[in-house]
N, C-alpha and C positions, 0 to 999 in steps of 0.2 A: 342649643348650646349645651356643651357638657357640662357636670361640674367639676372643675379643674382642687385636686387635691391640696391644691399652693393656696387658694383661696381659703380655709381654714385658719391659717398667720395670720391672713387681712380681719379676719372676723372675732369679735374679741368673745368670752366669757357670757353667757346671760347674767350672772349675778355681778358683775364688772357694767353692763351694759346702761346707760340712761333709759327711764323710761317715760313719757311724756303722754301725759294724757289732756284728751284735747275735748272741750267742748263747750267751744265759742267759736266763732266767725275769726276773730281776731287769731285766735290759738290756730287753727286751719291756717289762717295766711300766711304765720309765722314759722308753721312743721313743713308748709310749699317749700318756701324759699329755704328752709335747712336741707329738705333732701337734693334738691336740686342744685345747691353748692356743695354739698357733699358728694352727688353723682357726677357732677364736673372736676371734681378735683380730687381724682381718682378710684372710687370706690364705684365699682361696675357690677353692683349689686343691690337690687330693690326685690324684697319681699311681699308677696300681699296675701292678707286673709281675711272673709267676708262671714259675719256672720249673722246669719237673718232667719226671720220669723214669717211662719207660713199664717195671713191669717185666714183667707178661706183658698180656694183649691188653684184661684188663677191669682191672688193679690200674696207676691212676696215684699214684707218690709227689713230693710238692712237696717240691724240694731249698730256693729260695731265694724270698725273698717281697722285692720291691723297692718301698718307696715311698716319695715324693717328697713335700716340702712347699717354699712358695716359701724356706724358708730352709735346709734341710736335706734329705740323702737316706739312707735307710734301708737297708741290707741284712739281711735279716731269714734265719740259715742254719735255715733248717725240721726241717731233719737233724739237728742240735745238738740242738734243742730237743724233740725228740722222743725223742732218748733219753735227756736230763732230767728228762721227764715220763714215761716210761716206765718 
């Protein structure tokens, strides 16, 4: 898909934008169900950004998961969450 120039209007400001940082189980469940009513209810745009730590040659660990909706951006700490779940 391209990206369409008219999509810029839809996208608001970074410094205008919400930024939500997330790291609990509970915060995760709650940043789902926004993007996912947010991508139904017009905004036909998800960003992602992955950023992780090599710690030897074959084991990659994902510290933070970044993603973006036209109203809101996500940081998502993987690290938190994983010892959460752990």
């Amino acid at each position: 898909m391209l990206f369409n120039k008219n999509m810029r209007k839809q996208i608001p400001a970074i410094n205008v934008t919400p930024l939500v940082w997330i790291d609990t189980e509970e915060g995760l469940h709650e940043a789902i169900k926004e993007i996912l009513d947010c991508l139904k209810n017009g905004c036909n745009t998800l960003a992602v950004d992955l950023e992780y730590h090599c710690v030897e040659r074959k084991a990659i660990i994902i510290s933070l998961i970044q993603l973006s909706t036209c109203d809101k951006d996500y940081i998502i700490d993987a690290l938190a969450l994983r010892k959460e779940v752990i």
